[in-house]
N, C-alpha and C positions, 0 to 999 in steps of 0.2 A: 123507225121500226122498233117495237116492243123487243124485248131481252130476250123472251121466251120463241118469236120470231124467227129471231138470229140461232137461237138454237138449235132448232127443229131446221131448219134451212143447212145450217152448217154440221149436226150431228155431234157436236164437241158437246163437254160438261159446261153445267151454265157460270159455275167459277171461274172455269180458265175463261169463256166470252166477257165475264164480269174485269177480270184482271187485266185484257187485253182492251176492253174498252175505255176502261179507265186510265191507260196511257194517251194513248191514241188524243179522250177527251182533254188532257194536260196539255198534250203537244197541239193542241187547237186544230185537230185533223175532224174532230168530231165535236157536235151538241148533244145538250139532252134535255129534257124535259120532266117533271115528276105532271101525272097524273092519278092522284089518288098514291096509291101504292105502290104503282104500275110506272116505270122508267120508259123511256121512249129517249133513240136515237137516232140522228141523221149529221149528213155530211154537215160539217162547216161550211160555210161561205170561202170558199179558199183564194175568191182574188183580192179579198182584202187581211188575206193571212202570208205572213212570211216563214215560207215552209225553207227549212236545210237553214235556218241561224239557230246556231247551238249555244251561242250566248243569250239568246232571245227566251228557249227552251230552259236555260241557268237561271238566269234571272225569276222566273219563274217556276224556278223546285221543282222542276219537271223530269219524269225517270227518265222521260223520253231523251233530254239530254245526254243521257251514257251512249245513245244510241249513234251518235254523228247527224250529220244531213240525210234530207230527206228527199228521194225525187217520188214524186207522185205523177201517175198517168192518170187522164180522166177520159173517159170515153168520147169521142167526138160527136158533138150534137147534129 
């Protein structure tokens, strides 16, 4: 989903969606893509992601790490 997407959807400033995205991508919860100028996000692949290791998150200088584990729901298919 485009940035500007997420905005208009969510009503927030596009800084804080920018800042909150940007952890989120660290913590390998999220992708992105550049086209052109124009940023594009979607979920991760998350069964081949290990979500809630905070060492995992360290290791890779991620803010996310300050945050502890993580449980994630995903809606059922």
């Amino acid at each position: 989903m485009h940035v500007t997407a997420i905005q208009k959807k969510l009503k927030l400033p596009q800084s804080n969606i920018s800042c909150h995205l940007q952890i989120l991508r660290e913590g390998g919860v999220v992708v992105n893509r550049r086209e052109g100028h124009n940023m594009f996000y979607s979920i991760a692949d998350l069964t081949k992601h290990r979500l809630g290791k905070k060492t995992e998150l360290a290791k890779a200088k991620s803010n996310a790490a300050k945050f502890g584990p993580v449980e994630l729901v995903l809606p059922k298919k």
